[in-house]
N, C-alpha and C positions, 0 to 999 in steps of 0.2 A: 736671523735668529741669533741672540746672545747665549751662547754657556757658561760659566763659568767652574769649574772645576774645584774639587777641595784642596788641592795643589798651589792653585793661585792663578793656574794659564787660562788665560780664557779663547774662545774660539767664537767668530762672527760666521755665519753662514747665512750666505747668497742663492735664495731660492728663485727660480723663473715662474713667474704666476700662471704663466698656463698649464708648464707640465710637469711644476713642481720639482723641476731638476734643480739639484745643487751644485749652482755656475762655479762659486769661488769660497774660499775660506779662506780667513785671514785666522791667524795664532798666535797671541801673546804670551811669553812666558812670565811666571810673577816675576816681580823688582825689574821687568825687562821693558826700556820702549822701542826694541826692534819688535815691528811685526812681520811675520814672515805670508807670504801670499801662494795662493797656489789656485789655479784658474781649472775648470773642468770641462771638456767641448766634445765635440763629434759626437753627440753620441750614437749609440745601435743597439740591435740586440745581440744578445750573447745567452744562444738559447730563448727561453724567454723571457729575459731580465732586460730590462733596457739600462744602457750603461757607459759611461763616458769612454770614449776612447784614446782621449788625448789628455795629458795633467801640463800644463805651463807654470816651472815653478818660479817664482819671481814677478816683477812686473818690470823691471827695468831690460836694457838691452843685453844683458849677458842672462837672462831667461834661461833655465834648462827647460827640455819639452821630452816626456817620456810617450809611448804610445804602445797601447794596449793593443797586441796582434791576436789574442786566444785566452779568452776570461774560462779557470776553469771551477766550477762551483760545485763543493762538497764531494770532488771524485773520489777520495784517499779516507774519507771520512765513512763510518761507520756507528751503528746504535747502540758496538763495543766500547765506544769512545766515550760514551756518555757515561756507563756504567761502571761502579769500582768492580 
């Protein structure tokens, strides 16, 4: 899937047809032709969200790899937050 943004950056997104997971995005900035990459794996549940637990950013050999140990969803968040 292509985006493109009113800014100018646009973003490719890499969907897996079976389970609709979002493997990879690639992100161009406007006037920019670095694309920057970012891979998305493991995934599991967190709760009952299923959700990647691994980010690979790069695709060359100096890669950074971040890993998701404890997804926390909406704990700090309240329906005071919504409201002025």
């Amino acid at each position: 899937m292509n985006v493109q943004f009113i800014t100018g950056k646009t973003k490719t997104l890499y969907i897996e047809k079976k389970t609709f997971n979002i493997i990879r995005e690639d992100e161009k900035k406007a006037g920019s032709a670095e694309v920057s990459t970012v891979y998305f794996s493991d995934f599991k549940k967190f709760g009952d969200l299923l959700f990647y637990s691994k980010m690979t950013l790069g695709s060359h050999s100096d890669a950074q790899v971040a890993t998701i140990k404890k997804l926390v969803i909406n704990d700090l968040i309240t329906e005071g937050d919504f409201t002025k």
